[in-house]
VORO-263687 format. One line per field, with one value per atom (N, C-alpha, C): residue number from 1; residue in one letter; chain; atom name; x, y, z. Coordinates in steps of 0.1 Angstrom, whole numbers, plus 5000, padded with zeros to 4 digits. Layout:
BEGIN
mimar	(NUM  ...)
zaza	(a  ...)
drenti	(A  ...)
lotor	(CA  ...)
u	(X  ...)
v	(Y  ...)
w	(Z  ...)
This chain:
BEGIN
mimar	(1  1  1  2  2  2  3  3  3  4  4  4  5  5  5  6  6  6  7  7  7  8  8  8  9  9  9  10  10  10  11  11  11  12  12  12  13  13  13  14  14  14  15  15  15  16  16  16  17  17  17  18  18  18  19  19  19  20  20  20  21  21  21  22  22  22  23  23  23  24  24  24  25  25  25  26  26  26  27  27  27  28  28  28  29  29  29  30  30  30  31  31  31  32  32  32  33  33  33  34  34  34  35  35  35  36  36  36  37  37  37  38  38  38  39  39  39  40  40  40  41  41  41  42  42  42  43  43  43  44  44  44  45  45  45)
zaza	(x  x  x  x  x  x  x  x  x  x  x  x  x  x  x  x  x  x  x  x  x  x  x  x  x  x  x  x  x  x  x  x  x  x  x  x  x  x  x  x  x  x  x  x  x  x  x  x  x  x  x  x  x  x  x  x  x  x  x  x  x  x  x  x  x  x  x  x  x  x  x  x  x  x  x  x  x  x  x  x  x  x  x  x  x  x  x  x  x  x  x  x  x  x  x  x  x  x  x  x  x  x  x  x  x  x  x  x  x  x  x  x  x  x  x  x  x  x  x  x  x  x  x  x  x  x  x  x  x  x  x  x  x  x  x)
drenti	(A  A  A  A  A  A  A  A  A  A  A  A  A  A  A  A  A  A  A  A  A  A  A  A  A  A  A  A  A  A  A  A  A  A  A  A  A  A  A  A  A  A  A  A  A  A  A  A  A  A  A  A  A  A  A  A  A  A  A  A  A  A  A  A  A  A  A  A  A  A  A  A  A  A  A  A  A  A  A  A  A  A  A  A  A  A  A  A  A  A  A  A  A  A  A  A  A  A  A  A  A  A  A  A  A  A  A  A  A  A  A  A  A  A  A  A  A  A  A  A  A  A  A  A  A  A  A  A  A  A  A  A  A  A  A)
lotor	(N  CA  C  N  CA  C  N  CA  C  N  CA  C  N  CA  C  N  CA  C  N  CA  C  N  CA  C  N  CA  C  N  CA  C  N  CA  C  N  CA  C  N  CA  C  N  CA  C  N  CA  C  N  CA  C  N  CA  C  N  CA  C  N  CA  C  N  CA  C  N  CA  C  N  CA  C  N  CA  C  N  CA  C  N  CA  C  N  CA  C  N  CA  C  N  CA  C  N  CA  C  N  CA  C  N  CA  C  N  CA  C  N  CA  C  N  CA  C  N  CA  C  N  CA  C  N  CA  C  N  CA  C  N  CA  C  N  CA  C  N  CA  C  N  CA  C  N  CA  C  N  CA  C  N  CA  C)
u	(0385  0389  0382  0378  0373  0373  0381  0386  0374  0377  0365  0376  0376  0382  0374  0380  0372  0376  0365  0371  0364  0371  0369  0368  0351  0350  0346  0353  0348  0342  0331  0333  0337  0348  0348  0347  0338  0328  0320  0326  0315  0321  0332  0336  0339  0337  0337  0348  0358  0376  0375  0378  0379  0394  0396  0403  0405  0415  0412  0425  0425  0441  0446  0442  0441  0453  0451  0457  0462  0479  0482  0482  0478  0474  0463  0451  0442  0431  0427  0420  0408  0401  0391  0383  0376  0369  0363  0350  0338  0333  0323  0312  0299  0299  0292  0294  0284  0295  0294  0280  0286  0298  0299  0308  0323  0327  0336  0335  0327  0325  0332  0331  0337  0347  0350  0367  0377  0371  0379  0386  0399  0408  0418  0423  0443  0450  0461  0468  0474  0478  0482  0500  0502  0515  0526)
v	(1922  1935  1937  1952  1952  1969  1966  1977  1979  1990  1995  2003  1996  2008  2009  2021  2032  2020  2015  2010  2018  2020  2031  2017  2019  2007  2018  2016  2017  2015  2017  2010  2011  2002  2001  1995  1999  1992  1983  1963  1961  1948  1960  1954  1963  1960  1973  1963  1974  1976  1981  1975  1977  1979  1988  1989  1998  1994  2004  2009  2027  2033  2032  2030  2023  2015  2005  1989  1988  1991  1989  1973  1970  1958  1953  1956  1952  1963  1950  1951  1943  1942  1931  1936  1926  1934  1922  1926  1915  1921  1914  1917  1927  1924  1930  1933  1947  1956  1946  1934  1918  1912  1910  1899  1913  1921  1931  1934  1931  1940  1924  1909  1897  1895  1897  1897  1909  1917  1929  1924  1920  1913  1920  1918  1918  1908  1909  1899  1892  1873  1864  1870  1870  1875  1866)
w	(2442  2436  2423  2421  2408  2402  2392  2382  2370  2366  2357  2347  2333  2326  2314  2308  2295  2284  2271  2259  2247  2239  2228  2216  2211  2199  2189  2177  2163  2153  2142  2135  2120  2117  2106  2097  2081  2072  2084  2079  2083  2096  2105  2114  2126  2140  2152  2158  2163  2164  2179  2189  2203  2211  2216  2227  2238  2250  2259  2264  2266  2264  2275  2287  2303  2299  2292  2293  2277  2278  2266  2259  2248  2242  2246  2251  2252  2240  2232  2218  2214  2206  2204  2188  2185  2169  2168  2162  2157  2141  2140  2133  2135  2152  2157  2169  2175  2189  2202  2202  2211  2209  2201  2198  2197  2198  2200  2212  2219  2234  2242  2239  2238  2242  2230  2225  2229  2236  2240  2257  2254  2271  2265  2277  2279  2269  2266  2263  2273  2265  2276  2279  2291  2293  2288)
């Protein structure tokens, strides 16, 4: 099975802020838009 959803990253100063309005609590934030694009999951249930 495979889902495809929208994630809206930002940035702010000198950190990019990820998430997606599909899937509530799913978030992520780096340094950079790699390491934010990363870190951007679901939470553990």
């Amino acid at each position: 099975m495979h889902n495809e959803f929208t994630a809206v990253i930002e940035n702010d100063g000198q950190w990019y802020i990820g998430y997606c309005l599909e899937v509530p609590g799913a978030n992520g934030q780096g340094r950079s838009l790699e390491e934010c694009k990363k870190t951007l999951k679901m939470p553990l249930p």
